[in-house]
N, C-alpha and C positions, 0 to 999 in steps of 0.2 A: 624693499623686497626686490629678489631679484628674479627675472620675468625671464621664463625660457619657452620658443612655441616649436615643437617638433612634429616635423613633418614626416610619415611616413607609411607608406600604404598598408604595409601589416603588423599585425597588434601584437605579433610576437617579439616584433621588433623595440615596439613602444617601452614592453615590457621587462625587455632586458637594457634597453639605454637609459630607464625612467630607473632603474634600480641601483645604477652608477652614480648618475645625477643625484638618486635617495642620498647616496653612502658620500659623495663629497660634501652635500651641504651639509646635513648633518653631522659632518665630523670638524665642519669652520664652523658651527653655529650660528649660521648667515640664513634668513628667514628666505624664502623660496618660494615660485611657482611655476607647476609646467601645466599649459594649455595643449592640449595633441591634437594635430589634424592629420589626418586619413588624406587626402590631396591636395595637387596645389593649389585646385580651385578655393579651395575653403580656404586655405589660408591667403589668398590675395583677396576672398570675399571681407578677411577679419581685418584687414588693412585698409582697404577701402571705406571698410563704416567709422575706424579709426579708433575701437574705445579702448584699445589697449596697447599700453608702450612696453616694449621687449628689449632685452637687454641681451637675447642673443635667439637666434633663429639654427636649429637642427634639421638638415633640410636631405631628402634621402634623394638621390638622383633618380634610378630607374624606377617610376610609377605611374600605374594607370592614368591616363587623361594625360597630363602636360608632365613635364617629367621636370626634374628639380632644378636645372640650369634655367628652362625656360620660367620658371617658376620665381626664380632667385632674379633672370633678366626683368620681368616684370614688374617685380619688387623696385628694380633701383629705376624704371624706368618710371614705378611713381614717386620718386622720389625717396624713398626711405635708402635710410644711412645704417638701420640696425646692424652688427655685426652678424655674419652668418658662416656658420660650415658645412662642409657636405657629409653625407656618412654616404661609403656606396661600397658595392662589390669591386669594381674595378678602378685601375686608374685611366678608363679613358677619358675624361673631362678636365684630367688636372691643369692641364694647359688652359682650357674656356675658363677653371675655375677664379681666373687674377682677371679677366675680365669684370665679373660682374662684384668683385675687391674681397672675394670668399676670404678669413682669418684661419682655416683651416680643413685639411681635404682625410677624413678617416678611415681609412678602410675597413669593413666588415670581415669579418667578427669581430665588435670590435673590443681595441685593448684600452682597459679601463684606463691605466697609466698615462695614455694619450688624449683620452678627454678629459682627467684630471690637472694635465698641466694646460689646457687649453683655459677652463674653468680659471682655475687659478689665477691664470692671467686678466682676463678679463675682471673678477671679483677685486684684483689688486688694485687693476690700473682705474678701476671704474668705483671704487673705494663712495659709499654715498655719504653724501651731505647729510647731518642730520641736525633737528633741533634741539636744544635740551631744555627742560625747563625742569622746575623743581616743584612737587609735591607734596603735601606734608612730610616735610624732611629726607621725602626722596625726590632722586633726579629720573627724569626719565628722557626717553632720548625717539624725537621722530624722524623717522629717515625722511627728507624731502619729497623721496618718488612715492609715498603712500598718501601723502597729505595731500587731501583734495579741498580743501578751506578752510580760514578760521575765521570766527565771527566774535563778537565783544559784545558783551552785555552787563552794562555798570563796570565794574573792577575785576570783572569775570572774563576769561576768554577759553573756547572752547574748541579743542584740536578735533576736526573730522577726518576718519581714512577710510581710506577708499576700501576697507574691509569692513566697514559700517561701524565703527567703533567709535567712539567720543571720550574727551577727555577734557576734564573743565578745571582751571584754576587760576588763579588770583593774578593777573596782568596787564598791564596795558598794551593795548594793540601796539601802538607807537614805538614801544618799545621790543616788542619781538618783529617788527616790519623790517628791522635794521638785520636783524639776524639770517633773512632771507637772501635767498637769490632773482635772477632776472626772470625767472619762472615765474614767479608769484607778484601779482598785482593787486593796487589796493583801491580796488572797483568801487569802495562807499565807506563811508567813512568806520563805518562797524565788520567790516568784511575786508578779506583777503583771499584770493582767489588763484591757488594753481592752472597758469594756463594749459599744461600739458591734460587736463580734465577739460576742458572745455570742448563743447559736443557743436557748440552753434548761439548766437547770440539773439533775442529778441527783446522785449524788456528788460530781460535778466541775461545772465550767463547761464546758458542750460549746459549740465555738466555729463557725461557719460555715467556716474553711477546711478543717474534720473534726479538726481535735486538741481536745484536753479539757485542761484547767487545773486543778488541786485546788484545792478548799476547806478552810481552816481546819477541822475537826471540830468542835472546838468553839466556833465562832464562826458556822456554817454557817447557822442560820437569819437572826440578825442579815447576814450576807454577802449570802445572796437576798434579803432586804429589800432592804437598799440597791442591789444593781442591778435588783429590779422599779419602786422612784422612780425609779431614773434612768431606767427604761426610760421610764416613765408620764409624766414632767418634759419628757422630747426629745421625744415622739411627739403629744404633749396640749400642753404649758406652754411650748416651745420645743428649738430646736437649739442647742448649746453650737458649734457649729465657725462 
């Protein structure tokens, strides 16, 4: 799915870029969501708690409280890499906007034509991973960024996404392990665990959509290690997606 969070102070606004947005993903047939926030404060509050990864940030310059550049310097100054553009009335930031590494600067009113090919781009170059597996005689297919764990039980394994959804069928763990990426770790022996979900570690992996995951016992400190690198690797050294 692909994750878009737009920022911007008034709702007439939300309402004419969310209807663009509407009309490109549904016309690529690419599954979609937009989260809105009203200021910058709220959206650097949704970053800071961390439960959702975005695959592009719509971010409006001139608004109440912090206005969108400082909003955007913020962003990178905690580290997030997410791709971001401005939408604004004027061009006077365009210069600040290769500062904080904005992918594109829109002007209002804006033309669909030029958030269509911004969209595009991003959707092409960021093409997702997915799994496929087979089901009574059909194939289905998970994109990596929804799958928040799989777990095994007997000759059964059971795909969770982070839209609350399940999907159970005839596999061996071991053998779809191979299929993954550096994302997903395999915390116990019946479990596999997207680190990009992970909320905070205590016995288990406690996950952003509220379920917890076990950890190996005796494997538990080696386990947190490697998803505090990965955490430290995505957020500091780069994004794997």
């Amino acid at each position: 799915m692909f994750r878009i969070a737009l920022c911007d102070d008034i709702k007439n606004e939300h309402d004419n870029i969310s209807a663009v947005i509407d009309e490109f993903f549904e016309n690529a047939n690419i599954r979609y969501a937009v989260d809105h926030f009203y200021s910058g404060e709220t959206l650097i509050s949704q970053f800071q708690d961390d439960d959702v990864i975005y695959d592009l940030i719509l971010l409006d310059i001139f608004m109440t409280g912090i206005n969108g550049y400082e909003t955007a310097t913020k962003l990178r100054s905690m580290g997030s890499k997410t791709p971001l553009a401005f939408l604004t009335t004027s061009r006077d930031f365009a210069i600040e906007s290769y500062d904080v590494e904005a992918i594109g600067y829109l002007l209002k009113p804006l033309q669909k034509e030029k958030l269509f090919l911004l969209l595009e781009k991003l959707t092409r170059t960021q093409a997702p991973k997915c799994l496929s597996l087979k089901k009574r005689g059909h194939t289905l297919h998970f994109d990596f960024r929804d799958i928040t764990f799989l777990e095994s039980h007997g000759h059964t394994i059971t795909v969770h996404l982070s839209d609350g959804q399940e999907e159970s069928m005839y596999y061996k763990l071991d053998e779809i392990e191979k299929s993954l990426d550096a994302r997903f770790l395999r915390c116990h022996k019946s479990y596999i665990v997207n680190m990009d979900y992970i909320k905070y570690a205590e016995s288990d992996f406690i996950l952003s959509t509220g379920e917890s995951v076990p950890i190996r016992a005796h494997s538990r400190k080696e386990l947190v290690n490697k998803y505090t690198n990965y955490f430290i690797e995505k957020h500091i050294g780069g994004d794997i997606r």
